[in-house]
mmCIF file as gemmi writes it, N, C-alpha and C atoms, coordinates in Angstrom:
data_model
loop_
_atom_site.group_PDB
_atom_site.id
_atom_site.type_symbol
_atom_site.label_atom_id
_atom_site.label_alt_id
_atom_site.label_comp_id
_atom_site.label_asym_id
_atom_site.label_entity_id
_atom_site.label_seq_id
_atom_site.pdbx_PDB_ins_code
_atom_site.Cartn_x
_atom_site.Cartn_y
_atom_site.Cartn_z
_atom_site.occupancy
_atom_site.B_iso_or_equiv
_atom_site.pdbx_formal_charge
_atom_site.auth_seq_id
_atom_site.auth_asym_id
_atom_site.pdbx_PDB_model_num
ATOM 1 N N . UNK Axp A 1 ? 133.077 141.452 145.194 1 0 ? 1 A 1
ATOM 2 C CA . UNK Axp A 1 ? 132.404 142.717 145.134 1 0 ? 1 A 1
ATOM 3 C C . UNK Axp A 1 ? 130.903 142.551 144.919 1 0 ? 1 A 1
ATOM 4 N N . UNK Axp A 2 ? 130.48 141.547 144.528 1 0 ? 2 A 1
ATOM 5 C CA . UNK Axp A 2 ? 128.6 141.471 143.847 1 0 ? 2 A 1
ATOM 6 C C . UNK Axp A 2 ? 128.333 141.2 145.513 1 0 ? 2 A 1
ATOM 7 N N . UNK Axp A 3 ? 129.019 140.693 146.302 1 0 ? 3 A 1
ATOM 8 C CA . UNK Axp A 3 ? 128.249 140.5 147.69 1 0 ? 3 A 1
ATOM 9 C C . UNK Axp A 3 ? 128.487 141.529 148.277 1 0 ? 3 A 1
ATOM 10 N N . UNK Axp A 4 ? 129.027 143.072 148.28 1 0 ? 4 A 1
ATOM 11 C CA . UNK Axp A 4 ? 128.511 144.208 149.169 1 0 ? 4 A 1
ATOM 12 C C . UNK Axp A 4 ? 127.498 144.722 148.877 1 0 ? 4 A 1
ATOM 13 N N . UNK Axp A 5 ? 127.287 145.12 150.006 1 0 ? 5 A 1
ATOM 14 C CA . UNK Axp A 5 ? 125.534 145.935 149.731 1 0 ? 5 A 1
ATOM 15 C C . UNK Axp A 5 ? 125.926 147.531 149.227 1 0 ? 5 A 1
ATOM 16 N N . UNK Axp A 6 ? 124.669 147.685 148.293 1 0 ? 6 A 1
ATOM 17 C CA . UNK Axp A 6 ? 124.699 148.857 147.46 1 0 ? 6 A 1
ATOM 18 C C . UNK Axp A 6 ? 123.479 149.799 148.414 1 0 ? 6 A 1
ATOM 19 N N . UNK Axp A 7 ? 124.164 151.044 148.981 1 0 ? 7 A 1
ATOM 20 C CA . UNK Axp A 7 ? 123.73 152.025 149.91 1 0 ? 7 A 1
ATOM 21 C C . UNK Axp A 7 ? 123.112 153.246 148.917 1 0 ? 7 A 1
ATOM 22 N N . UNK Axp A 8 ? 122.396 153.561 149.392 1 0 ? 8 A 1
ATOM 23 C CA . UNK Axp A 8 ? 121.926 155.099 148.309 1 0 ? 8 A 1
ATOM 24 C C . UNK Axp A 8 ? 121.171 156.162 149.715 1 0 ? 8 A 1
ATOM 25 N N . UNK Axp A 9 ? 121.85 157.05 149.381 1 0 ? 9 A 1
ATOM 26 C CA . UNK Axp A 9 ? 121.999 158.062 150.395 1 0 ? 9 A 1
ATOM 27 C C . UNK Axp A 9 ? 121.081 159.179 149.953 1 0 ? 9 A 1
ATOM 28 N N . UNK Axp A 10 ? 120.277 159.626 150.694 1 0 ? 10 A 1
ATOM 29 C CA . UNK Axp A 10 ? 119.675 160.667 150.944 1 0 ? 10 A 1
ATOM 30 C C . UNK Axp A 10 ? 119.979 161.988 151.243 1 0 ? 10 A 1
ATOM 31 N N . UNK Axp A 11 ? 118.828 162.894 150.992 1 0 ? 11 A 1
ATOM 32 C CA . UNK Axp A 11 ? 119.077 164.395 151.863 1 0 ? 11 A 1
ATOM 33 C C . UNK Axp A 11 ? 117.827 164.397 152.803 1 0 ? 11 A 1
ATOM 34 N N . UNK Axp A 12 ? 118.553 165 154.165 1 0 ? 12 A 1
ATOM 35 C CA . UNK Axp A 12 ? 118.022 164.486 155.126 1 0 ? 12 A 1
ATOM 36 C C . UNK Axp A 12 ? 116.51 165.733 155.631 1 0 ? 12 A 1
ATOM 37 N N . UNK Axp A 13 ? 117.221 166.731 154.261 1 0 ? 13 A 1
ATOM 38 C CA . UNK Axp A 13 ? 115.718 167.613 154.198 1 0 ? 13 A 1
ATOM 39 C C . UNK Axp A 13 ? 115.631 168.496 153.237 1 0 ? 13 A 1
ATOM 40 N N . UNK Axp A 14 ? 114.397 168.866 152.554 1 0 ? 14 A 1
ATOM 41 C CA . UNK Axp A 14 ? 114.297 169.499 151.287 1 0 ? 14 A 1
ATOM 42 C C . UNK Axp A 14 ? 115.197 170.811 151.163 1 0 ? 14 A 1
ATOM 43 N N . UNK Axp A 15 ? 116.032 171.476 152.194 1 0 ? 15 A 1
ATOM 44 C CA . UNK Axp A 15 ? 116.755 172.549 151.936 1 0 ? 15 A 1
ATOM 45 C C . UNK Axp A 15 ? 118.119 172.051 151.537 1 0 ? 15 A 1
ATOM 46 N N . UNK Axp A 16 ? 118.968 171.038 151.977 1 0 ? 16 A 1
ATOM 47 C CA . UNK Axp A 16 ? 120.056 170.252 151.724 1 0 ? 16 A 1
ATOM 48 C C . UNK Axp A 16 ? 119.985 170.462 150.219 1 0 ? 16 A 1
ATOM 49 N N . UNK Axp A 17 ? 118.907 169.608 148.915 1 0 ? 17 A 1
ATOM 50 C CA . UNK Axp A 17 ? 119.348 170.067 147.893 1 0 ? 17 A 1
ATOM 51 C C . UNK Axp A 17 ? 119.189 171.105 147.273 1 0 ? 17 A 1
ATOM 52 N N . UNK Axp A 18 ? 118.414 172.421 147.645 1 0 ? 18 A 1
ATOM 53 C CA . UNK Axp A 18 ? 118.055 173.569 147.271 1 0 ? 18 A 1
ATOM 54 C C . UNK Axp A 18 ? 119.587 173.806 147.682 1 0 ? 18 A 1
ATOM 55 N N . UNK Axp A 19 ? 120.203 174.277 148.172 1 0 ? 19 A 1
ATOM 56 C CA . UNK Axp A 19 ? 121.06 174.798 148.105 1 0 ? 19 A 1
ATOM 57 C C . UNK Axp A 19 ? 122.49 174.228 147.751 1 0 ? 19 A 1
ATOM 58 N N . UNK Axp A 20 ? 122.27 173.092 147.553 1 0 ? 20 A 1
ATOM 59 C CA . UNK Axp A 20 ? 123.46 172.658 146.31 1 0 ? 20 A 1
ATOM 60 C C . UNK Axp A 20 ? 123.449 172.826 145.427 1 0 ? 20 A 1
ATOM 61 N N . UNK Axp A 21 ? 121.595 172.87 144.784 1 0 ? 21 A 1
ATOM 62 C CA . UNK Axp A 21 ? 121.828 173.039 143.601 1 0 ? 21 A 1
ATOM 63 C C . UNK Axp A 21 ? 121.941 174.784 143.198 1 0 ? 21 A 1
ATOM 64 N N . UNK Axp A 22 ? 121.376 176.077 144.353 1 0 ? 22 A 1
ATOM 65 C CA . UNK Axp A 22 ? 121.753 177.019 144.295 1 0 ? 22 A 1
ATOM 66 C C . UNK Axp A 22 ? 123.35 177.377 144.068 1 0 ? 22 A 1
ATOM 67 N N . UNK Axp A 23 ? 123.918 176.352 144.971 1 0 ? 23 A 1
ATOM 68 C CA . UNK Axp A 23 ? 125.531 176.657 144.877 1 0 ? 23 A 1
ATOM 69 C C . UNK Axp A 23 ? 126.59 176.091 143.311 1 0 ? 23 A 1
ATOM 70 N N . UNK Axp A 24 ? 125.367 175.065 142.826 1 0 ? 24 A 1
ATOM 71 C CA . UNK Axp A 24 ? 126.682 174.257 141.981 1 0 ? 24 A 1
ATOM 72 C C . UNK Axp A 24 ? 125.646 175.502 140.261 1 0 ? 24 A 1
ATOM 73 N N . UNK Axp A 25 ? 124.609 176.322 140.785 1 0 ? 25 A 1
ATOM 74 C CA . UNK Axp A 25 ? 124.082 177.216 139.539 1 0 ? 25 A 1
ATOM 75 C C . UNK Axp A 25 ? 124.927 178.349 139.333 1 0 ? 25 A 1
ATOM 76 N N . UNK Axp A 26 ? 125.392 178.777 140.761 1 0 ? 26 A 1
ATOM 77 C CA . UNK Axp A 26 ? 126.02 179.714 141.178 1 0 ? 26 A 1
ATOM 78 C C . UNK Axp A 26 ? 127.089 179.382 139.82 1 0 ? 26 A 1
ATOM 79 N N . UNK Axp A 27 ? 128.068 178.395 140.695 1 0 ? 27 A 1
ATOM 80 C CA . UNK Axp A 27 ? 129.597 178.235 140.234 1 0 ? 27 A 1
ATOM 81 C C . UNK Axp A 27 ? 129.497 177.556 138.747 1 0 ? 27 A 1
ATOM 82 N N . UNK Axp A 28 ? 128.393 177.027 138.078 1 0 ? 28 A 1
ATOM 83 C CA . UNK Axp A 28 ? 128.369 176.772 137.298 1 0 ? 28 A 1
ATOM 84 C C . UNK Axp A 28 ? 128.141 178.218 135.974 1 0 ? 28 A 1
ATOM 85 N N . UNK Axp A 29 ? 127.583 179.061 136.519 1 0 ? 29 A 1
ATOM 86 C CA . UNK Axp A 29 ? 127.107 180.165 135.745 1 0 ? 29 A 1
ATOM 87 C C . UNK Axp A 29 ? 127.922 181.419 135.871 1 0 ? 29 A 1
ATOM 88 N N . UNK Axp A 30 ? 128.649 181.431 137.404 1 0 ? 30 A 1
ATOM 89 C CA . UNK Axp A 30 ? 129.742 182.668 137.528 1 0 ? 30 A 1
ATOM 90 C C . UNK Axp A 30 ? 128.548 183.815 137.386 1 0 ? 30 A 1
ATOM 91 N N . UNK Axp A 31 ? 127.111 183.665 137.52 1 0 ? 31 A 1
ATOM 92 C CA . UNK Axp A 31 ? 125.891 184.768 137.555 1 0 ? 31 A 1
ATOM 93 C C . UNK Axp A 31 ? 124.902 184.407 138.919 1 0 ? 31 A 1
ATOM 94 N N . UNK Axp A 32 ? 125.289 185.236 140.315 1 0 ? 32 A 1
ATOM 95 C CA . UNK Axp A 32 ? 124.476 185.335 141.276 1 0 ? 32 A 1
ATOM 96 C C . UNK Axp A 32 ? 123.52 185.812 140.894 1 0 ? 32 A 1
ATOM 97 N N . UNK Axp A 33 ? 123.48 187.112 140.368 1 0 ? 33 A 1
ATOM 98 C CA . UNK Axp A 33 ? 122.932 187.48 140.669 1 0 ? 33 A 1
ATOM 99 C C . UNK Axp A 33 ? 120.928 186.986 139.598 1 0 ? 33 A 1
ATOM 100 N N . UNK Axp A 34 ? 121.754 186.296 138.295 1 0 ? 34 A 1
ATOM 101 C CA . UNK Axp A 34 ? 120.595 185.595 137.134 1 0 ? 34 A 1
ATOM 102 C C . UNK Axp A 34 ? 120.486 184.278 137.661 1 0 ? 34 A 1
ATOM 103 N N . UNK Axp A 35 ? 120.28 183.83 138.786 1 0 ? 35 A 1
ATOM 104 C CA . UNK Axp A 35 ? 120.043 182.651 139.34 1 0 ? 35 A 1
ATOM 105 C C . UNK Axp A 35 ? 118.718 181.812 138.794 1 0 ? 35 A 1
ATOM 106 N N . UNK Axp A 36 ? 117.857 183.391 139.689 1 0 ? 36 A 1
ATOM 107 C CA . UNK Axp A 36 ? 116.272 182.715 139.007 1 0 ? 36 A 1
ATOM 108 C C . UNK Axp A 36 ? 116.168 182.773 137.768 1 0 ? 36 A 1
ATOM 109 N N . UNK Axp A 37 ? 116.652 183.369 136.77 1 0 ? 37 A 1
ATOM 110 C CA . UNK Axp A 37 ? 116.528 183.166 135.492 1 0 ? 37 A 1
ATOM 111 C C . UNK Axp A 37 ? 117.235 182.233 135.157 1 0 ? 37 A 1
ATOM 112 N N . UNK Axp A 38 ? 118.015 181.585 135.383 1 0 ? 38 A 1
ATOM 113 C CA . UNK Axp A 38 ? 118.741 180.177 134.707 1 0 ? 38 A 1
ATOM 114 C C . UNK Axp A 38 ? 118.328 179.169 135.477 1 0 ? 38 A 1
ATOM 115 N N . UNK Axp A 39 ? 117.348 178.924 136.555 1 0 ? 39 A 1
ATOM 116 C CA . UNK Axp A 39 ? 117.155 178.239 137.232 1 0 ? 39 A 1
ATOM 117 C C . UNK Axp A 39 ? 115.366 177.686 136.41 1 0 ? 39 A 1
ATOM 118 N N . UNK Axp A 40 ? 114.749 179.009 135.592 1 0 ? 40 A 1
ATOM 119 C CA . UNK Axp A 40 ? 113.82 179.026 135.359 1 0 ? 40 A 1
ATOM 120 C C . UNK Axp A 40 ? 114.025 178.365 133.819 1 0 ? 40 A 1
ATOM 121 N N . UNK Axp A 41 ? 115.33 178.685 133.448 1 0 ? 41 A 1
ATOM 122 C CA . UNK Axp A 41 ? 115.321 177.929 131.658 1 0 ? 41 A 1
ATOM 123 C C . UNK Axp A 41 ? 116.281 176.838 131.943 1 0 ? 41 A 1
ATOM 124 N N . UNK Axp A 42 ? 116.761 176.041 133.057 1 0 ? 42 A 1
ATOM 125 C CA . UNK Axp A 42 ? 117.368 174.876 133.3 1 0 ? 42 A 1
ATOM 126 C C . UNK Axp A 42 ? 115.831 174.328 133.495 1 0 ? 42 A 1
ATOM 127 N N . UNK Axp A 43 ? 114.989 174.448 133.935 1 0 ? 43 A 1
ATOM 128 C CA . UNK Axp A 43 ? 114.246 173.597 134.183 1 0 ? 43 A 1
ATOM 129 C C . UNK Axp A 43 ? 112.954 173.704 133.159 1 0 ? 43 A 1
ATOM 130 N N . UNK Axp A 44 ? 112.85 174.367 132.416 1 0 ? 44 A 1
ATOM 131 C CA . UNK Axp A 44 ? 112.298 174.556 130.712 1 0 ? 44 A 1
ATOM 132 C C . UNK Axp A 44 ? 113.151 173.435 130.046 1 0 ? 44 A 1
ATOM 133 N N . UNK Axp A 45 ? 114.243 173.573 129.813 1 0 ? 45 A 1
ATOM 134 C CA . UNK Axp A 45 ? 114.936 172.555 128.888 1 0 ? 45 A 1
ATOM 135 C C . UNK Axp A 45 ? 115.136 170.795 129.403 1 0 ? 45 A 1
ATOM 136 N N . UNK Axp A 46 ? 115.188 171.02 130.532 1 0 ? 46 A 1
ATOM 137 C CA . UNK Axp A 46 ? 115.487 169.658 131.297 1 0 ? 46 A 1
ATOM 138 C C . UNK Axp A 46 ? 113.838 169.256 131.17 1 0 ? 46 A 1
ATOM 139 N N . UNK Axp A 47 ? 112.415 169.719 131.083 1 0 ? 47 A 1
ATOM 140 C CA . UNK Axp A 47 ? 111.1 168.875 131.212 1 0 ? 47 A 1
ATOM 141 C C . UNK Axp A 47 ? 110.697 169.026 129.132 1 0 ? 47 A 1
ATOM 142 N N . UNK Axp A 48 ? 111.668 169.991 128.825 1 0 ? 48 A 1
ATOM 143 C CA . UNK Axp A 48 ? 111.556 169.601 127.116 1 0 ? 48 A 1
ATOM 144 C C . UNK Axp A 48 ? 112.267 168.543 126.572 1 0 ? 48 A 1
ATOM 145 N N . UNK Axp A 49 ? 113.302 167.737 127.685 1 0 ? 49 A 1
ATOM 146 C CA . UNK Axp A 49 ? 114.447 166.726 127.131 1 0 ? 49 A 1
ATOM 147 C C . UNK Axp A 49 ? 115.112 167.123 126.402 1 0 ? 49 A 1
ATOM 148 N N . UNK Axp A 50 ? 115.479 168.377 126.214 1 0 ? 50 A 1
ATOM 149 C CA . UNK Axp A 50 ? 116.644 169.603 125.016 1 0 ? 50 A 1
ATOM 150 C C . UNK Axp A 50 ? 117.935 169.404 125.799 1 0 ? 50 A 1
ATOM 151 N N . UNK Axp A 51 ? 118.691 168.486 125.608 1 0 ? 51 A 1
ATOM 152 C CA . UNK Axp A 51 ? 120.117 168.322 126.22 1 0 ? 51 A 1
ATOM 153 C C . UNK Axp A 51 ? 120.826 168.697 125.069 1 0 ? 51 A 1
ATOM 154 N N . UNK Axp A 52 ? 120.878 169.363 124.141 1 0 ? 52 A 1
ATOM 155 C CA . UNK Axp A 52 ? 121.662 170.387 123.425 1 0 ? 52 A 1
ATOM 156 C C . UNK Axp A 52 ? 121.841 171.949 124.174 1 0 ? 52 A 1
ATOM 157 N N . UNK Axp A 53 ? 120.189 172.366 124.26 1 0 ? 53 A 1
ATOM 158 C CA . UNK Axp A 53 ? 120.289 173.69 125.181 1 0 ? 53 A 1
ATOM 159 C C . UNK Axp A 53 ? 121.237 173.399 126.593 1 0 ? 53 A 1
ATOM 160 N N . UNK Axp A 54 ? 120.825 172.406 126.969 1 0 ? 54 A 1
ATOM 161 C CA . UNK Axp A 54 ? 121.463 172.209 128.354 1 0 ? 54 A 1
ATOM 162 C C . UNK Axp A 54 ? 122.769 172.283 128.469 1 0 ? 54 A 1
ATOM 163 N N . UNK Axp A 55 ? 123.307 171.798 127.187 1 0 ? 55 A 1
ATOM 164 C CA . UNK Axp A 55 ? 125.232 171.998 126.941 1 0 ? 55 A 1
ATOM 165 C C . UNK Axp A 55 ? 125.414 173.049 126.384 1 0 ? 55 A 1
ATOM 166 N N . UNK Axp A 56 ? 124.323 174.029 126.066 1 0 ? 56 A 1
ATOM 167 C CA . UNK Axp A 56 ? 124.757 175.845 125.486 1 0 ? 56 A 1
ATOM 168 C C . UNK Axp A 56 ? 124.871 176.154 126.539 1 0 ? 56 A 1
């Protein structure tokens, strides 16, 4: 196994992860319609390094 090559895969354009991560905020929150608002304090807590908030 140490002799296969280790592949790391891409998105093949900046909308690919916008909308995964729209979809996995979605299903993660069960709130379409507070997207931009949890999208706006996921990314408050994730550049404060608060991985307590992040598991509230």
């Amino acid at each position: 196994m140490a002799d296969e090559p280790i592949y790391r895969l891409g998105y093949p354009n900046r909308d690919v992860p916008k909308s995964l991560n729209e979809c996995l905020l979605d299903c993660l929150t069960g709130d379409m319609l507070g997207r931009v608002e949890h999208s706006v304090r996921l990314e408050q807590l994730l550049r404060a390094g608060d991985l307590a908030g992040l598991e509230r």
